[in-house]
C-alpha positions in Angstrom: 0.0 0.0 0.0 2.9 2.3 0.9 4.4 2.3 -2.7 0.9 2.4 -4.3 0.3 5.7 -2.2 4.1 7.1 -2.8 3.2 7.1 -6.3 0.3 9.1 -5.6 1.0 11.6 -3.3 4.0 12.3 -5.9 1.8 12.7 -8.6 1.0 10.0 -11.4 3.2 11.8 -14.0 6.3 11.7 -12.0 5.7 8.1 -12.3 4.4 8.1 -15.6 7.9 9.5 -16.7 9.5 6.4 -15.1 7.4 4.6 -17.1 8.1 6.1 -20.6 11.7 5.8 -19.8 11.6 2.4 -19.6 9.3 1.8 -22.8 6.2 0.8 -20.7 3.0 0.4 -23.4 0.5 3.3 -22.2 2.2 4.4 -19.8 -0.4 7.0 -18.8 -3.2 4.6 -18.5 -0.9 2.5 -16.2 0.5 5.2 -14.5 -2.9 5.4 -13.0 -3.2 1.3 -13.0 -0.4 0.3 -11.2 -0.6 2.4 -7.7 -4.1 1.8 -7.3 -3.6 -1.9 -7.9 -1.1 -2.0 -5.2 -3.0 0.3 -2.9 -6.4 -1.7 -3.4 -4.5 -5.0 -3.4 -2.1 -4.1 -0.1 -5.5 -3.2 1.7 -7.3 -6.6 0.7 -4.1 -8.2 1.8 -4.1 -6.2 5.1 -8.0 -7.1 5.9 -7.6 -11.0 4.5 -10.1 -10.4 1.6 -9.9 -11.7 -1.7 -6.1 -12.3 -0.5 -5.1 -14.9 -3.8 -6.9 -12.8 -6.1 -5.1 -9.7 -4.9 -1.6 -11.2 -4.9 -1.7 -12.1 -8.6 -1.6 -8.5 -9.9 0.9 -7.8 -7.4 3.2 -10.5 -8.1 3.0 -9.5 -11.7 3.7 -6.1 -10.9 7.3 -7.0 -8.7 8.1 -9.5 -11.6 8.0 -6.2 -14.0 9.6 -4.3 -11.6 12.7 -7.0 -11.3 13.1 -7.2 -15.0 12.6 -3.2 -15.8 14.5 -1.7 -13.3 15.9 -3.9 -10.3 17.9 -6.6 -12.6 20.9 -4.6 -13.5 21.6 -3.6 -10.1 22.5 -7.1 -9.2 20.5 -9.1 -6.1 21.3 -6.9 -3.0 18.9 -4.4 -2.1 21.7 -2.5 -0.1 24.6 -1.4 -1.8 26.9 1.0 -0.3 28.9 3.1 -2.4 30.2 5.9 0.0 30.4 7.1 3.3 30.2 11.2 3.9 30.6 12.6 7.3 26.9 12.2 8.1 26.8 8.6 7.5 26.6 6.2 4.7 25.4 6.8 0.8 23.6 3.9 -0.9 23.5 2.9 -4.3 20.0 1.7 -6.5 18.2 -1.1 -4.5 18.7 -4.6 -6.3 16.1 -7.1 -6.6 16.3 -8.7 -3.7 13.2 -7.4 -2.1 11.0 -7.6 -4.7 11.4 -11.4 -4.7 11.2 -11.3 -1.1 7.5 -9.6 -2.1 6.7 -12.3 -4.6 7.6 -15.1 -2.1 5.1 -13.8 0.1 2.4 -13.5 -2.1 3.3 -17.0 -3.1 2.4 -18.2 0.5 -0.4 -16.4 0.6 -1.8 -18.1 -2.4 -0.6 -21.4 -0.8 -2.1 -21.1 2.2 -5.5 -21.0 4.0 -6.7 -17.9 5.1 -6.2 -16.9 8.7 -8.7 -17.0 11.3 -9.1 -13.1 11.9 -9.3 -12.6 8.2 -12.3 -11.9 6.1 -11.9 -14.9 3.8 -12.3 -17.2 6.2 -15.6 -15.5 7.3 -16.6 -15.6 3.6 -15.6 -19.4 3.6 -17.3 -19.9 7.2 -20.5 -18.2 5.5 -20.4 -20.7 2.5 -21.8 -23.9 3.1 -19.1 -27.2 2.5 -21.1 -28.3 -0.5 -20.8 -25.6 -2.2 -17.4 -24.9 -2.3 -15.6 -26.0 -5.5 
């Protein structure tokens, strides 16, 4: 949710210009697109609804991430390159955290929803025969 809403609050067209730099089709149609996916799918995350149906867009938005812009700064998502008197100077993130991301949503797919979320009140509500 925090990056979807970082890409908001700076304004869609600082984004969008990310976006054209890096060849994205329609980039002002996703620069729209892509932070409300991740807002909308952070919060269903968050509450526990719709949880495997939210972490599919969001995987497929880290895996475009990793091979637009992460990939050619190698794996590490720290990388210093300096030290100035008030303290260190880090270099562009690698994709390190973006697969930790995706191997999160991955579990989440995996897995049954928790007690406390509102899948599992959705389930709860549906009777056992008519769950596929």
């Amino acid at each position: 949710m925090v990056h979807g809403w970082a890409k908001l609050s700076h304004g869609p067209g600082n984004f969008e210009k990310l976006l054209v730099q890096i060849g994205t089709p329609l980039p002002h149609l996703t620069s729209w697109i892509v932070p409300l996916l991740e807002l909308s799918g952070g919060l269903a995350i968050f509450i526990g609804a719709f949880t495997r149906l939210a972490a599919i867009p969001l995987i497929a938005i880290m895996l475009t991430a990793i091979f637009t812009v992460h990939l050619k700064y190698g794996f590490s998502s720290i990388k210093t390159i300096g030290l100035t008197p008030s303290g260190p100077v880090f270099g562009p993130p690698g994709y390190e955290v973006a697969l930790l991301y995706i191997a999160g949503l991955v579990a989440i797919i995996l897995w049954s929803p928790s007690a406390f979320s509102v899948d599992s009140i959705i389930v709860r509500k549906i009777p056992a025969n008519k769950i596929p």
